[in-house]
C-alpha positions as CSV (number, residue, x, y, z in Angstrom):
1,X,-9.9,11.9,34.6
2,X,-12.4,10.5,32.4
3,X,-12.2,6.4,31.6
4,X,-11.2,7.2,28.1
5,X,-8.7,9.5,29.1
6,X,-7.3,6.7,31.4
7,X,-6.6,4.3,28.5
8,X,-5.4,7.0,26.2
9,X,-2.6,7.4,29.0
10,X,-2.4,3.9,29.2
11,X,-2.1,3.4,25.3
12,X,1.0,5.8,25.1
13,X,2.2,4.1,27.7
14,X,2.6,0.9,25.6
15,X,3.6,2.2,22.6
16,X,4.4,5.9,23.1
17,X,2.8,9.1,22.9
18,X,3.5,9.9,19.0
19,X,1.7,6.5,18.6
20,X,-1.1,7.6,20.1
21,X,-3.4,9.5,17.3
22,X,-6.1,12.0,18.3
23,X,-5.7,14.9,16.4
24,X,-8.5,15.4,13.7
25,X,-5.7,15.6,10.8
26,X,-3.7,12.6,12.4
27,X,-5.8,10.0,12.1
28,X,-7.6,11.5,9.1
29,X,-5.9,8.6,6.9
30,X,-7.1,5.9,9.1
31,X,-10.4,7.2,9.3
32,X,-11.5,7.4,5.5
33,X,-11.5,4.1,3.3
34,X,-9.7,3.9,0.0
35,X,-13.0,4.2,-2.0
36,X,-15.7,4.2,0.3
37,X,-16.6,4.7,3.8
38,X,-15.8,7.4,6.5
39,X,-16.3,7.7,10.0
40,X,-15.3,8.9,13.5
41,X,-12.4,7.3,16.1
42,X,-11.3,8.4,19.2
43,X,-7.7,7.3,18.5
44,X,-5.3,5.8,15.9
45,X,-3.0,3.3,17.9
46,X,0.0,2.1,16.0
47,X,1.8,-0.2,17.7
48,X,5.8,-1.2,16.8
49,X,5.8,-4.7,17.9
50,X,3.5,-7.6,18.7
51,X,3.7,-7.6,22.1
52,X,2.4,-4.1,22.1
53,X,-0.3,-5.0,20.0
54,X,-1.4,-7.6,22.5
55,X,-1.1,-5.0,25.7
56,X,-2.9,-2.4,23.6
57,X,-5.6,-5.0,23.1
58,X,-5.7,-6.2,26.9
59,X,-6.0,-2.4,27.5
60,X,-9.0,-1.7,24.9
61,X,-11.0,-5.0,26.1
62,X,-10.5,-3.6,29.7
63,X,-12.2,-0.2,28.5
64,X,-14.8,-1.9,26.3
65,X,-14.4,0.0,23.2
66,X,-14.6,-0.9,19.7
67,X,-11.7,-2.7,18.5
68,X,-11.1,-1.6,14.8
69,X,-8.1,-3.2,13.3
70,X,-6.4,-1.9,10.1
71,X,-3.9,-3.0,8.3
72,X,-2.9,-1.3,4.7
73,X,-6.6,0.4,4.4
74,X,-6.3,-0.4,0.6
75,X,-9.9,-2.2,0.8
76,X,-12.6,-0.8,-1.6
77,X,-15.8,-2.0,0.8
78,X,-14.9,0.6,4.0
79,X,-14.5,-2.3,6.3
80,X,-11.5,-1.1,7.3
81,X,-12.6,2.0,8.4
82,X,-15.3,3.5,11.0
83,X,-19.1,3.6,9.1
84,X,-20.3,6.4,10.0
85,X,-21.1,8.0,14.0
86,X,-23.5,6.1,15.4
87,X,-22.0,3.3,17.3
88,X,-22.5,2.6,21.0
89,X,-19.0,2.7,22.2
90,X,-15.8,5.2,21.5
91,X,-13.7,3.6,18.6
92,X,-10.2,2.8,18.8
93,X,-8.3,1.9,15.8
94,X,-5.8,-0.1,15.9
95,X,-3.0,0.2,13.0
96,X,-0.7,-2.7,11.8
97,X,1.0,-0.9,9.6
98,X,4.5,-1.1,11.3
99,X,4.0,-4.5,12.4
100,X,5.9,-6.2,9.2
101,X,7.8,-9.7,9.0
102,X,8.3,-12.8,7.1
103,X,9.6,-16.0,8.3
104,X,10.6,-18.4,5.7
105,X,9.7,-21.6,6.9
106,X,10.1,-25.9,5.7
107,X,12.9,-25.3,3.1
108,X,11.0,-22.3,1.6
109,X,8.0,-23.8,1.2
110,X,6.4,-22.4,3.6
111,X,6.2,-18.8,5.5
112,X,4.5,-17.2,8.5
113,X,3.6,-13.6,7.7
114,X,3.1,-10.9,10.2
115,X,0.2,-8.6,10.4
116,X,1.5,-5.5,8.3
117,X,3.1,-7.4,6.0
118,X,2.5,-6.6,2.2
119,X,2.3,-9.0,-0.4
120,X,4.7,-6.9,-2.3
121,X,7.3,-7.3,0.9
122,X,6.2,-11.0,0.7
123,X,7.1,-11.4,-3.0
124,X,10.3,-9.8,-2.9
125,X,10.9,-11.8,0.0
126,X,10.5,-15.2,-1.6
127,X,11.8,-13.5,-4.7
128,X,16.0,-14.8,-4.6
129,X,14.5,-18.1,-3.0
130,X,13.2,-18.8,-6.4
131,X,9.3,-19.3,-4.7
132,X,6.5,-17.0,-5.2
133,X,3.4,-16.0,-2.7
134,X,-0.1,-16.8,-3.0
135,X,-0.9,-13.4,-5.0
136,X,1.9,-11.3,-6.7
137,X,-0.4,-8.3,-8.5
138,X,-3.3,-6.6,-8.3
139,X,-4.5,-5.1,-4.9
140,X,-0.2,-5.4,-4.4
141,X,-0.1,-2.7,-6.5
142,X,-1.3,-0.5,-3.7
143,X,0.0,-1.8,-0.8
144,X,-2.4,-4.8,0.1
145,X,-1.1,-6.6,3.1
146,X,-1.1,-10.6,3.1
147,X,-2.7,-10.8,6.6
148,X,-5.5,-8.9,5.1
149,X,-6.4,-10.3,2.1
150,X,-6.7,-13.6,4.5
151,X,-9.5,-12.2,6.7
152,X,-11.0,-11.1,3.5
153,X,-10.8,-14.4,1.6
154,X,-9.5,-12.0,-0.9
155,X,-10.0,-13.8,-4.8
156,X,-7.0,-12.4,-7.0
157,X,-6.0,-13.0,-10.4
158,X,-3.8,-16.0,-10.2
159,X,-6.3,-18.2,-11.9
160,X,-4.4,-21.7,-10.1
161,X,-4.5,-20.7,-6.6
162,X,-7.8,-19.7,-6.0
163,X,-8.8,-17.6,-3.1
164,X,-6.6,-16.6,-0.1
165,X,-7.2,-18.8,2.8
166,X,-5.6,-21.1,5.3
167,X,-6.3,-22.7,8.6
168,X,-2.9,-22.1,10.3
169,X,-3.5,-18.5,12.0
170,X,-2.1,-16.8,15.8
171,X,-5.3,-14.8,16.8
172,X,-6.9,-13.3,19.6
173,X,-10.8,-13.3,20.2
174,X,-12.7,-11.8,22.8
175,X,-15.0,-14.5,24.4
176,X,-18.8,-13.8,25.9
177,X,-17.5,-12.9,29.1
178,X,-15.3,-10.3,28.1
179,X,-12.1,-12.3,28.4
180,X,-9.1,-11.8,25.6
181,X,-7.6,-15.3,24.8
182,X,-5.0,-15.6,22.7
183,X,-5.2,-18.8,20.1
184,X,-2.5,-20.8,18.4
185,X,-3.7,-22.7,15.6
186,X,-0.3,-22.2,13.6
187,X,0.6,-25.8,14.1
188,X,3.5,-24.9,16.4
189,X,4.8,-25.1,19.8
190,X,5.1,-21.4,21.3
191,X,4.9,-21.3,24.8
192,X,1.8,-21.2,26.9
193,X,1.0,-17.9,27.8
194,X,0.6,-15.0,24.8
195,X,3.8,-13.2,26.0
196,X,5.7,-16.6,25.6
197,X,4.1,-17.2,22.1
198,X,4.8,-13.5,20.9
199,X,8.3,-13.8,22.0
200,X,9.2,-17.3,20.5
201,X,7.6,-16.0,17.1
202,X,8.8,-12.8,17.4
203,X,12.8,-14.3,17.8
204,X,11.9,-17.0,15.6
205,X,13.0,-19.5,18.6
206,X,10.5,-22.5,17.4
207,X,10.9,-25.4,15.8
208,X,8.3,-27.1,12.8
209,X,8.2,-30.9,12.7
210,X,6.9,-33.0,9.8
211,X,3.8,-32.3,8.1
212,X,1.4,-35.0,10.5
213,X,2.2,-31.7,13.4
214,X,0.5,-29.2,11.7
215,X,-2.5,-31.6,9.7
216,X,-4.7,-28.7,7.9
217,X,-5.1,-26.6,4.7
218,X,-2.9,-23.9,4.3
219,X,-4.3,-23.1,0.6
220,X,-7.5,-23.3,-1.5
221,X,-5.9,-26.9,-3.2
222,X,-8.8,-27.4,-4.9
223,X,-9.5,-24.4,-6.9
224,X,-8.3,-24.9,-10.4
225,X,-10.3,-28.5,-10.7
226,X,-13.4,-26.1,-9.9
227,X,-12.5,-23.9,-12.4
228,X,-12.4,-26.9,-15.2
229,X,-16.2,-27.6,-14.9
230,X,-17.2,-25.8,-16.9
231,X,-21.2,-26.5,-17.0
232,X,-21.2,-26.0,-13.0
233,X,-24.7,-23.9,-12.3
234,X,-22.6,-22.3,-9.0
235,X,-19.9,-19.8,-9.0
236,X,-15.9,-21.1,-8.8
237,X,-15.3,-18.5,-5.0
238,X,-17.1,-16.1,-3.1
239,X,-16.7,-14.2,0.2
240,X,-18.8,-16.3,2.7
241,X,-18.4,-19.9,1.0
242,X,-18.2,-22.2,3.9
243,X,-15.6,-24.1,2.2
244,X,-13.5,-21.1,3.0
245,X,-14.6,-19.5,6.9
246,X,-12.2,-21.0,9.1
247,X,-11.0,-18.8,12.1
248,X,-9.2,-15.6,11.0
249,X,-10.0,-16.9,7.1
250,X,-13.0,-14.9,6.5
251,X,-13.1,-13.1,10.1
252,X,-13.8,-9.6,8.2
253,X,-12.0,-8.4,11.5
254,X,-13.8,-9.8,14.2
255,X,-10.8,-11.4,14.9
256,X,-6.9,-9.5,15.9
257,X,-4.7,-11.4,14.1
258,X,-1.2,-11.7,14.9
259,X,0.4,-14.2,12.2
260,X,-0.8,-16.3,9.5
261,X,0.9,-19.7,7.8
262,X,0.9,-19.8,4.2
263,X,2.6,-22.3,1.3
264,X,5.0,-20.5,-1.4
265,X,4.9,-21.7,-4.8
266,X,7.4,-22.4,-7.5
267,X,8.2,-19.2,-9.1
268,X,7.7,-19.9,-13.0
269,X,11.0,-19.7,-15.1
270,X,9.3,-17.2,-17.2
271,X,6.1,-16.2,-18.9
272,X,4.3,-14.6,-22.1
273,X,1.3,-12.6,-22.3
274,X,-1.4,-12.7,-25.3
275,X,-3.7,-9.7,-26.1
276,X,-7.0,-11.3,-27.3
277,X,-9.8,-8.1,-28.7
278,X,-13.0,-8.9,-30.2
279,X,-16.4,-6.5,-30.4
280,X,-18.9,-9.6,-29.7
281,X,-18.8,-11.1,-25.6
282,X,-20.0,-14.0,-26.4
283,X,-17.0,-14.6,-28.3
284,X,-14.8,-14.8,-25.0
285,X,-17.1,-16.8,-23.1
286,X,-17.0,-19.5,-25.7
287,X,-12.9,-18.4,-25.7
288,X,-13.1,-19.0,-22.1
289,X,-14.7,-22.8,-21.7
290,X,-12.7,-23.7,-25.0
291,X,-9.2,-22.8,-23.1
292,X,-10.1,-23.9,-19.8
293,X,-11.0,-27.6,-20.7
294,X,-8.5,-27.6,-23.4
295,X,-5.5,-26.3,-22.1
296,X,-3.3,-29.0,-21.1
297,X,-2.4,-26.5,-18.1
298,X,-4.2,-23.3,-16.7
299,X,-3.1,-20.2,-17.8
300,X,-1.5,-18.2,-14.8
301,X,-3.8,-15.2,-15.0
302,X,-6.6,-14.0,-17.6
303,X,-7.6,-10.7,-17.2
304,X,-10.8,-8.6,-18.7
305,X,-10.8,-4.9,-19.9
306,X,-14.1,-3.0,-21.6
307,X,-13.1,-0.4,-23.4
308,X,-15.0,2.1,-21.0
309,X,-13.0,0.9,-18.6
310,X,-9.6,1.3,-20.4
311,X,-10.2,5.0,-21.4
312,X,-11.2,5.8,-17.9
313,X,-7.8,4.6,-16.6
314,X,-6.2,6.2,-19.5
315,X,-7.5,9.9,-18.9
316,X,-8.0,9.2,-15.1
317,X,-5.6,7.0,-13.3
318,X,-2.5,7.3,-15.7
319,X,-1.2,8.8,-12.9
320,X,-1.6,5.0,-10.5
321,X,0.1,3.1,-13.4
322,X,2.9,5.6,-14.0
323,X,3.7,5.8,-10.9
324,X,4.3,2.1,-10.9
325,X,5.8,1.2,-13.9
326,X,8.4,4.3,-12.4
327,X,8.6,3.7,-8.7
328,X,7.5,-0.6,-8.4
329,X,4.4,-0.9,-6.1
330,X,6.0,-1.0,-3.3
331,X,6.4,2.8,-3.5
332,X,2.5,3.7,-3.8
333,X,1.4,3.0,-0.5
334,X,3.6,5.2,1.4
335,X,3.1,8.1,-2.2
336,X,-1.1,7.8,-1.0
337,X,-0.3,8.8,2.6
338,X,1.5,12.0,1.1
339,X,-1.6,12.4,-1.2
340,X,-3.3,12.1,2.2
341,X,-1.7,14.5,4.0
342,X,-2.0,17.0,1.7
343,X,-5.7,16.5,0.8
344,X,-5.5,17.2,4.8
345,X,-3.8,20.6,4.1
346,X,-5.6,22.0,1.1
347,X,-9.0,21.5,3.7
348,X,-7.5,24.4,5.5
349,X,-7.1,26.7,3.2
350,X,-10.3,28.2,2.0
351,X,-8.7,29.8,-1.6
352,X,-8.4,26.4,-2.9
353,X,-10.9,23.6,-3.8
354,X,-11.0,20.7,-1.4
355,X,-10.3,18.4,-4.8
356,X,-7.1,20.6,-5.2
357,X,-4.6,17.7,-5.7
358,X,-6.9,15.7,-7.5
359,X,-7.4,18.5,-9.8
360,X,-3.3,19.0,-10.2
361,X,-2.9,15.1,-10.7
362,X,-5.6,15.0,-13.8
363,X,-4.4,17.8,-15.5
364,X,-1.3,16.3,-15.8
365,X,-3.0,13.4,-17.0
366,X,-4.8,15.4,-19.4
367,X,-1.5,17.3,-20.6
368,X,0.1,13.8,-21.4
369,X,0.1,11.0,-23.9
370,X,-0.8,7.5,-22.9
371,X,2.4,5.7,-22.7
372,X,0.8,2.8,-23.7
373,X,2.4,0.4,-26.8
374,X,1.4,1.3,-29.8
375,X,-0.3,-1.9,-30.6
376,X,-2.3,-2.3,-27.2
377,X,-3.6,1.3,-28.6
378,X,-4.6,0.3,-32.0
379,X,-6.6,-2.5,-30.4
380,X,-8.4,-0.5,-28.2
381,X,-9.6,2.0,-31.2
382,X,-10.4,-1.4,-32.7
383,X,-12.0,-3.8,-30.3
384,X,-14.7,-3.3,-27.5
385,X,-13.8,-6.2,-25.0
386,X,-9.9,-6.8,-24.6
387,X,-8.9,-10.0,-22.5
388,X,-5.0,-10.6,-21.4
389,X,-3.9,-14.1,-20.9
390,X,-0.2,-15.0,-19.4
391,X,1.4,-18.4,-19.5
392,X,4.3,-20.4,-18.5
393,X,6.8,-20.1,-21.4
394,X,6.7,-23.6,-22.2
395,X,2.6,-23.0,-22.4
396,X,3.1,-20.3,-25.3
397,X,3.2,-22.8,-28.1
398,X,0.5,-24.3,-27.1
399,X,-1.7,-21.2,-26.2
400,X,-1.2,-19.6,-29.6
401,X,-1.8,-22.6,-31.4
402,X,-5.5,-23.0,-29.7
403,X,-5.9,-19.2,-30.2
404,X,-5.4,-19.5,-34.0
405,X,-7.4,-22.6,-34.2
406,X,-10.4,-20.3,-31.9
407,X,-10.2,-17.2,-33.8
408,X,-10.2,-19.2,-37.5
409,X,-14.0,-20.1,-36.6
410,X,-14.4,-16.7,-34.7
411,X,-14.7,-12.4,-35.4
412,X,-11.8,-11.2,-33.1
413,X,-8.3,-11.2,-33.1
414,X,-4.8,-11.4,-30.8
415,X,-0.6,-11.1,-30.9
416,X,1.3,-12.2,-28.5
417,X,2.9,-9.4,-26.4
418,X,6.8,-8.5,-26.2
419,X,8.1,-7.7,-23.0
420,X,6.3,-3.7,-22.9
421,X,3.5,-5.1,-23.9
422,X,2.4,-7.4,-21.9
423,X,4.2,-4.9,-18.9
424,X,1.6,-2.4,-20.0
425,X,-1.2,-4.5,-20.4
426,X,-1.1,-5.6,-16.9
427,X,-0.5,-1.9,-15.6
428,X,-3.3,-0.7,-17.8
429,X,-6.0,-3.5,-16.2
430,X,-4.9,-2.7,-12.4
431,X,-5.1,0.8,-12.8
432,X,-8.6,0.2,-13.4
433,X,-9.3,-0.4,-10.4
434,X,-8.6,3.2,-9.1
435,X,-10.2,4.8,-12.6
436,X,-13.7,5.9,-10.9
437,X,-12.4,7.2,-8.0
438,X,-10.0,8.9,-9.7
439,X,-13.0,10.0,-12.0
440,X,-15.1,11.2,-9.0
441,X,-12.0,13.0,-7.4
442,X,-11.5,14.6,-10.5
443,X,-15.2,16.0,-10.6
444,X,-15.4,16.5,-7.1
445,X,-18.4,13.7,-6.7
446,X,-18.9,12.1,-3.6
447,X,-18.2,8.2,-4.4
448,X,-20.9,7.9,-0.9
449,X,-23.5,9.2,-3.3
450,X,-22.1,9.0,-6.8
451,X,-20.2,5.4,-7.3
452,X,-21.7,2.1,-6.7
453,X,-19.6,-0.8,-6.9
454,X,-20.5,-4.3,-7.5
455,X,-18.0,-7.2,-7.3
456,X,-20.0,-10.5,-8.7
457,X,-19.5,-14.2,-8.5
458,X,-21.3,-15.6,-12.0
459,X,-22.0,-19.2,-12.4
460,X,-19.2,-20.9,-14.0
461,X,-21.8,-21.9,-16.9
462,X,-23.4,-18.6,-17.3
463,X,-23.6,-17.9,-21.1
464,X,-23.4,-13.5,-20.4
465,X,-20.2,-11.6,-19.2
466,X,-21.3,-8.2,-19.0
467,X,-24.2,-6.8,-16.3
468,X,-26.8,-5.8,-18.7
469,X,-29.2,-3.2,-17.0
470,X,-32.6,-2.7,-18.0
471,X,-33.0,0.6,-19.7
472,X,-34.5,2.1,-16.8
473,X,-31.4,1.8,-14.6
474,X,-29.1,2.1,-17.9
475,X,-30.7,5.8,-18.1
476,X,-29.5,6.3,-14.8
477,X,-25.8,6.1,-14.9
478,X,-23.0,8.5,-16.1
479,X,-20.3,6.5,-16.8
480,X,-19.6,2.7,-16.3
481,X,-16.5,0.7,-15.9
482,X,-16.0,-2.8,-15.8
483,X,-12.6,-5.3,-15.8
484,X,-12.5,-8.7,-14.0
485,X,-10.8,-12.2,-13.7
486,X,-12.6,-13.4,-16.5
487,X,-11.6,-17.6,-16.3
488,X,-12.7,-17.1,-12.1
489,X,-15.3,-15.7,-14.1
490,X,-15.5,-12.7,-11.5
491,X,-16.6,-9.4,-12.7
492,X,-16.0,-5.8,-11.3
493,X,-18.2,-3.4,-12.4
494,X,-17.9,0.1,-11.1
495,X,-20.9,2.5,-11.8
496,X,-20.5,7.0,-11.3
497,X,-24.2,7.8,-11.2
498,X,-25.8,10.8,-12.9
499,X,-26.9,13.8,-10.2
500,X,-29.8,13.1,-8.1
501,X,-30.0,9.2,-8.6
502,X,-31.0,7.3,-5.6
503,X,-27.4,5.3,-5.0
504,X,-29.1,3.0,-2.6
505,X,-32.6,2.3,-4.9
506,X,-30.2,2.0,-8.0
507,X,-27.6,-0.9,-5.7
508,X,-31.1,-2.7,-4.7
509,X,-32.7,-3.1,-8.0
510,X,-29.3,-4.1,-9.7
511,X,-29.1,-6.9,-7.0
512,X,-32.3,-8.3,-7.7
513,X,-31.1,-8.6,-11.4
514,X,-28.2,-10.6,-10.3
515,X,-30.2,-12.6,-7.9
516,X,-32.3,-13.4,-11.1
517,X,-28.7,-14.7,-12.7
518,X,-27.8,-17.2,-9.9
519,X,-24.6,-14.8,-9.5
520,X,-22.9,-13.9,-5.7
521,X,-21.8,-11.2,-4.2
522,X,-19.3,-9.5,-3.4
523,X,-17.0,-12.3,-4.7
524,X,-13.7,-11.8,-3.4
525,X,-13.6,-7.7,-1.7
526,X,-15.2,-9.1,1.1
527,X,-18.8,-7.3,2.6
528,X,-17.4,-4.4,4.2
529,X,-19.9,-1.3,4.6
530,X,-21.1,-2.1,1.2
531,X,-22.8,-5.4,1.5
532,X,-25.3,-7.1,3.4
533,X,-23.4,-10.6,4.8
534,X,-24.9,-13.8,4.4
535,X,-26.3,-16.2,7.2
536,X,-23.5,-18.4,6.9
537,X,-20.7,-15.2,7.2
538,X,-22.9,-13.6,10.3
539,X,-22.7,-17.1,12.0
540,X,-18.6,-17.2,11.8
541,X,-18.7,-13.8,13.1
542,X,-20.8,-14.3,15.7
543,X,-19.2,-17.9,16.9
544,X,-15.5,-15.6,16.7
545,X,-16.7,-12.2,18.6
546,X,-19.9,-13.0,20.4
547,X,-19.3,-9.8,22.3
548,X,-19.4,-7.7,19.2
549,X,-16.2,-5.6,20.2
550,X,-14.4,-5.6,16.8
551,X,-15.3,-3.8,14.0
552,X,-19.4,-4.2,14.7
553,X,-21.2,-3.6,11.5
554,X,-19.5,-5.1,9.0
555,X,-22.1,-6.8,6.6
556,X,-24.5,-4.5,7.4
557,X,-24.9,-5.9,10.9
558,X,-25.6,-4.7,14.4
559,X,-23.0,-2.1,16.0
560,X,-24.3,-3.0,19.2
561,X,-22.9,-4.9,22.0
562,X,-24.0,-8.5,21.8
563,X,-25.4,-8.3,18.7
564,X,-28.1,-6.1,20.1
């Protein structure tokens, strides 16, 4: 019996032989990134409790394999996923999927998440407790889990709390001698030994003192004060900003994480949206520095729309935001593992085209109105760059009355949004997000050649929005979309090149243009397969797994052992 062998027997041993993934269709979900990125595994573990996920590790360190840990696979870098065949060991990949839990801690204030925990599950969590999480929309739309977006540094739109991060963490890390240690740095007493710890947290049988116990940052505190300055020649947040690569915050992985410890907030008593259009940029980046030093208080989220952008999720993703203005997003992660399954299916049978579903799901689309408002509509035949802003009810007044005193001096307009409005508005801008995927499904394109993504830090003083391309690499591309968190100043710009373009030489020469702009990048969807990581990220990874063991090649690194 071969070694791998061995530990597959071992594995189902742990956590039982239908947890145990080997079959090519099985782990076919685990194995193929959101967007990007596809690769080989020898098996998909998914274990049902903590302590399982611990003897599963002590079982793959053991074997040396790769450790690949996954939680939702919603990223849009691959680093979730295998990159390609060619690493030195077998891959294991280690789901977290089932291993969900929130413990309201400190009179609500705080909670300790588990590692399949979503931030939907969180929000509705803290929802009758009248708190809110660090991030209630966006990538929760599809499932993104909290532990996740930690490891990621993950940005968000919620313009006051800045990026996700904390110091508090339960992880394990594999030292340079190939021994598994298990680390507490949740500012509580669990017991000495991992099975102790996993089985105090587990049963919630601890105890948190006063705040002197656990003395470190459980949230980016300082955010919205960067945000203010305005004439700053640096971006606001970035993935590999020191300030912010702190044991599992920023691991990318290289790190099994077991629990995090984050703050709640206050949940706001209610809100109103405003719908801002105008055909000239340069009119919201003056909008922009007037509201943010203005404003007595920062909006909770501003949110950017070009127009490409918008009809692309129109015609090509209606499907994402129907499903949940219909379902809520808790329903879509588990509605993309039955698109899965059946993309899985149609492979086997050769009358059909492999982009069969996708095909089904845009002619629908196709077939369909918008079921957008009405008025959302007229601005989008009418304006070129559409910007969403939602405040604190007791902000409206004030927001509108610097609006109208903005737009008297300025070509543009706005309205403030009833309640279907502003819903739609906010469906509308994080459906984008899945529009050129959904556009390259559509045309059966492969987004590996086709789609390169960029996700860009600009200096909080640039004076341009918008990635500009010289005409030569303008010529190059079929269709561009681009929506962001336009007071974080972070853009998302999503390029489907035309046939025969050179992804790789078109993603290099657009990176020395934003070199040339002081921007950084990726800003908040962490490296993944996509990126090459900075000194200061390689250094955090290498400090956390000098081994190498989990997920090698992230950042474009080595997949070897040791860094080789």
């Amino acid at each position: 019996m071969t070694n791998s062998q061995e530990m597959l027997r071992q594995l189902a041993g742990i956590v039982g032989g239908k947890q145990v993934l080997t079959h090519a269709d099985d782990k076919a979900w685990y194995t193929k990134g959101f967007r990007v990125g596809r690769g080989e595994a020898l098996a998909v573990i998914l274990p049902q409790n903590l302590l399982q996920l611990w003897q599963s590790l002590k079982v793959c360190v053991a074997q040396d394999v790769i450790i690949l840990m996954q939680a939702s696979n919603t990223g849009v870098t691959g680093g979730s996923t295998p990159d390609g065949n060619d690493y030195d060991r077998d891959v294991v990949i280690i789901s977290t999927r089932q291993l969900k839990g929130v413990q309201v801690i400190d009179q609500a204030r705080q909670v300790i998440a588990f590692p399949g925990t979503t931030l939907t599950e969180l929000e509705h969590t803290l929802q009758p407790l009248g708190r809110e999480p660090h991030s209630v929309i966006g990538s929760s739309c599809i499932g993104a889990s909290v532990v996740g977006g930690i490891c990621n540094n993950s940005g968000g739109s919620l313009i006051r709390r800045g990026p996700a991060f904390t110091e508090k963490s339960l992880f394990a890390r594999i030292h340079d001698d190939g021994r598994l240690e298990m680390v507490n740095h949740l500012g509580i007493d669990l017991g000495d030994t991992p099975e102790a710890m996993l089985k105090s947290l587990a049963e919630q049988q601890y105890q948190t003192g006063d705040q002197a116990d656990w003395d470190g940052k459980i949230w980016a505190d300082d955010y919205a004060d960067r945000l203010r300055d305005v004439r700053a020649d640096s971006p606001a947040r970035f993935n590999g900003d020191l300030r912010y690569l702190h044991d599992s915050s920023g691991s990318a992985g290289k790190v099994v994480v077991f629990a995090v410890r984050l703050p709640t907030f206050e949940a706001s008593a209610g809100s109103d949206t405003f719908y801002v259009g105008t055909h000239d940029e340069s009119v919201l980046v003056a909008l922009r520095r007037f509201l943010l030093t203005e404003m007595s208080e920062l909006p909770l989220q501003a949110e950017y729309i070009h127009r490409n952008a918008f009809d692309l999720t129109v015609r090509y993703a209606k499907h994402m935001y129907l499903a949940i203005r219909k379902f809520g997003p808790q329903a879509i992660p588990k509605m993309m593992g039955n698109k899965a399954k059946w993309d899985v299916r149609v492979s086997h049978l050769p009358f059909l085209p492999r982009n069969f579903v996708d095909r089904a799901l845009q002619c629908f689309n196709q077939l369909t109105p918008s079921f957008i408002a009405p008025r959302i509509m007229a601005y989008r035949d009418e304006y070129q760059h559409h910007l969403m802003i939602k405040v604190d009810a007791q902000q409206t007044n004030e927001l509108h009355t610097l609006l109208q005193q903005f737009f008297a001096g300025h070509p543009g307009g706005f309205f403030h949004c009833d309640a279907r409005e502003g819903a739609d508005a906010f469906l509308v801008r994080f459906g984008v997000g899945g529009c050129t995927i959904s556009y390259c499904d559509a045309l059966g394109y492969n987004p590996n050649e086709r789609l390169v993504a960029f996700d860009v830090a600009l200096r909080r003083n640039d004076d341009a929005w918008r990635l500009t391309l010289p005409d030569h690499l303008a010529a190059q591309v079929q269709v561009d979309s681009c929506c962001g968190h336009f007071f974080c100043y972070v853009n998302h710009q999503d390029y489907v090149l035309k046939e025969g373009v050179d992804a790789k030489a078109f993603k290099e020469a657009v990176k020395v243009y934003l070199e040339q702009r002081g921007a950084k990048y990726p800003a908040e969807h962490n490296v993944g397969h996509l990126y090459q990581a900075s000194c200061e990220h390689v250094a955090h990874w290498k400090q956390l797994d000098p081994t190498n063991s989990c997920n090698p090649g992230v950042g474009k690194t080595s997949k070897k052992k040791y860094w080789a």
